[in-house]
N, C-alpha and C positions, 0 to 999 in steps of 0.2 A: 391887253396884249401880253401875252406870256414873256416874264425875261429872257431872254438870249442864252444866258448866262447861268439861270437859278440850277439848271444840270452839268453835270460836264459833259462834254464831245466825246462820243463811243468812235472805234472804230469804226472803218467800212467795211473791215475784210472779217475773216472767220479764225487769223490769225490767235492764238493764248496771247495774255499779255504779259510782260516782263518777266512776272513774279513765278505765274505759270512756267517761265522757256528755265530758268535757271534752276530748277525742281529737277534731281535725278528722279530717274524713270524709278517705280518700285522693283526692290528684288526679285526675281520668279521663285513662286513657291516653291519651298521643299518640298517634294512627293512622296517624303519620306513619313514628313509628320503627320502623325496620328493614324499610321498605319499600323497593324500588327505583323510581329514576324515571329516564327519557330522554333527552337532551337531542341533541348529536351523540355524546358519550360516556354510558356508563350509572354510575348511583352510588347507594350504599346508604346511606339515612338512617342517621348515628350515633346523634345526640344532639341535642336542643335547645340552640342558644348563647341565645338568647333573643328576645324580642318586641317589636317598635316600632307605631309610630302605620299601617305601610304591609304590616307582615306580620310573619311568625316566620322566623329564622334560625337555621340548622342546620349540625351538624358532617356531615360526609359522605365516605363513601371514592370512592374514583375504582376504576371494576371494570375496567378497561381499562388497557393499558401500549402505548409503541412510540411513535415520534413523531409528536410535534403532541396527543400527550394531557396532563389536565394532571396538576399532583402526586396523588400519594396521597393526600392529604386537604385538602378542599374545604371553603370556604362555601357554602352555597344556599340563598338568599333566595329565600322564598314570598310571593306578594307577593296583598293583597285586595282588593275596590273598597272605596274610599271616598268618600264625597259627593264629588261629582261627577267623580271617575275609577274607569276602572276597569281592573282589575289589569293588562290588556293593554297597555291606555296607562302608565302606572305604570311598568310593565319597561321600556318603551320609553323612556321618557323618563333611567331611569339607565342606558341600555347607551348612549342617543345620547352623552351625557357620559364615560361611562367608554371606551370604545372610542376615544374622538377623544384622549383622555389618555396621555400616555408620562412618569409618573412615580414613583421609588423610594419616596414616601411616598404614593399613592393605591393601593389595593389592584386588582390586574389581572384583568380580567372575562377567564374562558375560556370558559362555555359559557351557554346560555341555552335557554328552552324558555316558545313562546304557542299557547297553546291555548284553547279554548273554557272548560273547569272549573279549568285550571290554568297559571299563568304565574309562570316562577321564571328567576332568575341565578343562575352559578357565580360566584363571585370567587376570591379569593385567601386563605386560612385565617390568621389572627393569633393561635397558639394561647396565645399570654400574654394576662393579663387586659386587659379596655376600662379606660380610665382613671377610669370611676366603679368599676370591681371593685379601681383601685390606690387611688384614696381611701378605699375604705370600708375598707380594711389600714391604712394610712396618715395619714388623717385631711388633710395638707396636705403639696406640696411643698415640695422645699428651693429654694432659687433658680436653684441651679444646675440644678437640674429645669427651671427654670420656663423660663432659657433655653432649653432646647434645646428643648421643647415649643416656643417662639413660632420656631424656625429649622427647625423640622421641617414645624410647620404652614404658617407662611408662606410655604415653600419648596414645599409642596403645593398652594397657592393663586395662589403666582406660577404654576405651571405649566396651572392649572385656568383661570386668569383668559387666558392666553397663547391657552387652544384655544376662548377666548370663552365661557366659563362661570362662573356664580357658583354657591357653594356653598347660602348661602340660611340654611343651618341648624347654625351650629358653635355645639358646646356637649359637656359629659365626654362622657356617651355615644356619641357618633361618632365617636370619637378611640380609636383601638385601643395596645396599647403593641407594640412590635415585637421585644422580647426580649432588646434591645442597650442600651437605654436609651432610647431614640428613642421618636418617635409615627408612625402614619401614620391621615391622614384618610377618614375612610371616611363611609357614606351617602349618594351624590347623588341621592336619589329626590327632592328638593325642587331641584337643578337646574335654572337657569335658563339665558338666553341676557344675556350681559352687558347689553344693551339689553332692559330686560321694558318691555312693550307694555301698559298698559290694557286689563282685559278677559283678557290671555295668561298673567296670573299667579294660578296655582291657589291659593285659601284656605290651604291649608296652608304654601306657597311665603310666610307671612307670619310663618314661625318660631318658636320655642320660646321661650316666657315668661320670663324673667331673662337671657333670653341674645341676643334680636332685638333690632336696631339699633329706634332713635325712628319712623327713618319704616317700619319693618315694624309697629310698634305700632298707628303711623296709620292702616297700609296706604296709603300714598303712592307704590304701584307703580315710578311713573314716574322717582322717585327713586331707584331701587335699582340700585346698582354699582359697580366693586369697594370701596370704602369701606363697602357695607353688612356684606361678606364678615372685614372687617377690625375692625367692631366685634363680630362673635361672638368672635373671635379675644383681644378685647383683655378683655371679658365672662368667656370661661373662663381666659383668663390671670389675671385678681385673683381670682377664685372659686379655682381649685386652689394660690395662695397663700394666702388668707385663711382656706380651709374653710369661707367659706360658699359652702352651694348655693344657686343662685341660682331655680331653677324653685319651690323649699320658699320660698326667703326675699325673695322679690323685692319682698312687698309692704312688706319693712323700706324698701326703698327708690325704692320708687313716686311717695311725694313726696318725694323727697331735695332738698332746695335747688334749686328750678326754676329759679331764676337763675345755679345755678353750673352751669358749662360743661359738666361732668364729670359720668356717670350717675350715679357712685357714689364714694363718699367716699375719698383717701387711702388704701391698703395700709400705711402705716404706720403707721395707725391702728388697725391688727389685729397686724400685723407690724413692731413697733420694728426692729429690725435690715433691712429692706425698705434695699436701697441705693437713691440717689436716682435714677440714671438708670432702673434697670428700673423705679420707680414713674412716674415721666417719659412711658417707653416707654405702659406699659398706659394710663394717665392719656389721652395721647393718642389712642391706639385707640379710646377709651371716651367722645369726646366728641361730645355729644348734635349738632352738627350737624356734617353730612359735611365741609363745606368747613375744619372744623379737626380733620380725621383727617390722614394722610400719605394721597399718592397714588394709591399702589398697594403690592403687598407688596415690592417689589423696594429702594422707599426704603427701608422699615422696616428689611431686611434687610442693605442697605448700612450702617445707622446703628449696627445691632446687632454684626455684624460691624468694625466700625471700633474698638466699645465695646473688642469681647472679643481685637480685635489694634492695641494702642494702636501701633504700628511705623505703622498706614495711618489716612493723614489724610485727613478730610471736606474735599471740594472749598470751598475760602471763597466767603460768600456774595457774591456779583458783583451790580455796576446799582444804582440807583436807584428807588426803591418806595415808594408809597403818599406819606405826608404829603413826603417829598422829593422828590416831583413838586408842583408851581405848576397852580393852576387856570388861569393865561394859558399855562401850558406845553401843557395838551391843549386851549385852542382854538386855539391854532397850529398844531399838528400839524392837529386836523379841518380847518381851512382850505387846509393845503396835501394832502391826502389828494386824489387823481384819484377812485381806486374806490368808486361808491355804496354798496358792502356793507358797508365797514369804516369809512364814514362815519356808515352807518347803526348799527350796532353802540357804534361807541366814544359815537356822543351821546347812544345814548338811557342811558347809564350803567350798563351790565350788563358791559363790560370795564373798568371804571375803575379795579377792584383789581389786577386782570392788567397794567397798562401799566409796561414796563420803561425807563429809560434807562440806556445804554453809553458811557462817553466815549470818547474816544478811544486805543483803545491797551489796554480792557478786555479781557476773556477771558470768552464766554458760556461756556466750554464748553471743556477738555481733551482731547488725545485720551489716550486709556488709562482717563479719568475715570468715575467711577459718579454720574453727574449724571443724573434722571430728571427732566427738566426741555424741553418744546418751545417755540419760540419762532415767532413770525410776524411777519416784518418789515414793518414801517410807515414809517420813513423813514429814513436811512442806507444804510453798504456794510460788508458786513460779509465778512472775508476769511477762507474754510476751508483750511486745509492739513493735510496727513496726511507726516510723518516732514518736516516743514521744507518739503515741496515745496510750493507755491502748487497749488491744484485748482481755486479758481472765485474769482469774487469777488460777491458778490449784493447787488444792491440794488433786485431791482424790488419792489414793493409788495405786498404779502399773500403771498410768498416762506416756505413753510417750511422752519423748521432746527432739527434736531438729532430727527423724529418718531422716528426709529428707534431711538435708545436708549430710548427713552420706552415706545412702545409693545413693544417685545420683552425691554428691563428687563437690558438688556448695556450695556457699557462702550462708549464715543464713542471713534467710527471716526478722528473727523480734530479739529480745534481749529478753536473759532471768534474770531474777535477783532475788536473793533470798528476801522474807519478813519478814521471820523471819528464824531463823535457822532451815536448812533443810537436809535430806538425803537422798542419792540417787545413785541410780547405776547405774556406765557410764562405754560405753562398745565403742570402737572402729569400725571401720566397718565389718572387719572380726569378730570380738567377739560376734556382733551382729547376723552375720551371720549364724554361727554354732549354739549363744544360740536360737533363734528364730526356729534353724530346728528341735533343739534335744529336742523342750518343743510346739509342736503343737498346745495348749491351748491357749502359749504367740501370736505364728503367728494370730489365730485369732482376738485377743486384738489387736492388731499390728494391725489389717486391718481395723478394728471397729474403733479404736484411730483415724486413718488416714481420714477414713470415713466420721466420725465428725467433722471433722478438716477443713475439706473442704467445710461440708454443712455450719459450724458456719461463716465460711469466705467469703462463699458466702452471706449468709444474712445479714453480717455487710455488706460488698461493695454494696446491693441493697440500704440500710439507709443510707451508706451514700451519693451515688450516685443517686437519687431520676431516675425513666427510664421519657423520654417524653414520649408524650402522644400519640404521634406514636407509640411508642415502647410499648404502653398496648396491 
């Protein structure tokens, strides 16, 4: 007689057993993969890299070779409607960004495709992990990470900022790593025009949660540039040193000391060995109102750069500023001012932190210097030369100097020096930005200044460069 016992007892039902019921169902396939799509060149879906707020992106081959095709393997961002855009617009708005873009850390759009059910970009493939696939390995960077992270980004952001575009949305996931050490910035599907307009800034264009600037929280549109771009930047810089995420952890610091300047607490409070300047560095990026961020990225990266090659010195601060300026000093000035605009301006109190004095024999400005700094003359002569030679002397009134390092975020062409005591109003880059938008009058001064700036520079280098006589 067979033992009772030598099997064990099956069910009676038709029921899975245990092991089977706690097994998630499998994913439904992607219909995407291994299909081919069009664009000017054809490519066959890999693989899914993964999914965002605007669509799903994918590995892909390039089926095509010979020139002007792009590499063997492709990114191609699918992209969906979403309240109140829709997919067409969507691509449109990251290829207007990316296409005006010429930089080593933004990834380069080669193909693109809009159509009625389907609208997608090719970009450029990062096949090393995104910087959340290196934390989730990693858990936090080292510092020396952390620099190059803020020199990789901010370098992608001067160049971003350069072709009149803010990025809108920095935070780990948009941040790809480039297989050398390095990062490059990736997603401008929230791309704006440095100047957003009321009404022109899409809902989502209002950022990712632990990681948007104050006034994107607000949605205070009209406040937003480059300094908004500079506080994501500074947001995932103390986040990928500290290890906290800040989209999971933000509401730790939602109400964080609403009187201290700063979003969020010290790094050295996570991180004892945080040296003081990079806490300095993010501390700043990270401060709740614009007007005490730097700039633009081009200071940040001067400062940073100067850190990590102590051989080159920060230009010394020059003039006279704030409580060492005399309340009878700016009614003097407004009483001897001709121009109603700049009279209008400096009294009703909105340039009063901006007001510079220069004595006599000061230096605004060096040439070779990395001073991101413009000034606009209100009274004085201020004398520019380039290699010792005299090139102009200026002293008429609302007169700008020095826009061009400023706004293009390079090294000063010529030296400026005061001749006699002078004063003047110096504005940052972004200060420059917004005053120049919100006063239409100045933009065209600004263009006219510029203008002549070039023609006088030209007809010096004809005298002095005599043309041969071919060249008549």
């Amino acid at each position: 007689m067979a033992d009772f016992f030598s099997e064990p007892t099956k069910p009676m039902t038709n029921a899975p057993d245990r092991a089977d019921r706690l097994q998630p169902p499998p994913p439904p396939r992607d219909e995407r993969l291994g299909t081919e799509v069009n664009g000017r060149h054809r490519y066959r879906i890999v693989s899914k890299l993964g999914k965002g707020g605007f669509g799903a992106v994918y590995l892909a081959e390039t089926l095509v070779e010979g020139p002007g095709a792009p590499p063997p393997h492709v990114a191609i961002k699918f992209f969906e409607n979403i309240a109140g855009m829709t997919a067409t617009s969507l691509v449109k708005r990251e290829l207007s960004a990316l296409m005006s873009l010429r930089s080593s850390r933004i990834p380069a759009a080669y193909d693109w495709h809009i159509g009625e059910d389907t609208a997608f970009m090719v970009s450029q493939y990062y096949p090393d992990a995104s910087l959340v696939e290196l934390l989730d390995r990693v858990g936090t960077l080292s510092e020396e990470a952390v620099w190059r992270f803020l020199e990789d980004i901010l370098s992608a952001l001067h160049d971003a900022h350069r072709a009149g575009f803010l990025h809108l949305d920095i935070k780990p996931s948009n941040i790809l790593c480039d297989g050398n050490g390095g990062f490059v910035l990736a997603d401008f599907g929230l791309a704006q025009a440095v100047h957003v307009v009321e009404g022109k800034a899409m809902t989502p264009g209002l950022g990712t949660r632990g990681y948007r600037a104050p006034e994107q929280r607000a949605a205070l549109v009209e406040e937003f540039d480059l300094r908004t771009d500079l506080y994501g930047v500074g947001a995932t810089a103390w986040s990928i040193l500290t290890g906290i995420e800040l989209s999971r952890e933000y509401n730790l610091f939602q109400d964080y000391d609403p009187e201290n300047k700063h979003a969020f607490p010290r790094p050295s409070r996570f991180v004892p060995q945080c040296s003081p300047f990079l806490e300095e560095t993010i501390l700043n990026l990270v401060s709740m109102h614009p007007s005490d961020r730097p700039g633009s990225s081009a200071e940040v990266l001067r400062d940073i750069r100067n850190h990590t090659r102590p051989n080159l010195l920060l230009p010394p601060e020059r003039g006279s500023r704030g409580e060492n300026i005399l309340p009878t000093e700016v009614t003097q000035i407004l009483d001897e001012l001709m121009d109603p605009l700049w009279c209008s301006l400096l009294s009703e109190g909105s340039l009063g932190s901006s007001l510079v004095r220069f004595d006599e024999g000061e230096y605004l400005g060096k040439e070779g210097e990395e001073s991101y700094r413009t000034f606009i003359l209100l009274k004085g002569r201020i004398e520019i030369t380039r290699r010792d030679v005299l090139l102009i002397e200026e002293e008429r009134e609302g007169t700008f100097l020095g826009e061009i390092a400023s706004l293009t975020g390079t090294c000063r062409t010529a030296s400026m020096r005061a001749k006699c005591q002078s004063w003047l109003i110096e504005f940052n880059t972004a200060e420059l930005e917004r005053f120049v938008l919100q006063h239409p009058a100045i933009a065209s001064r600004l263009i006219r200044s510029l203008a002549e700036r070039l023609r006088t520079e030209s007809i010096r280098a004809t005298e002095v460069t005599p043309m041969e006589p071919d060249e008549v």
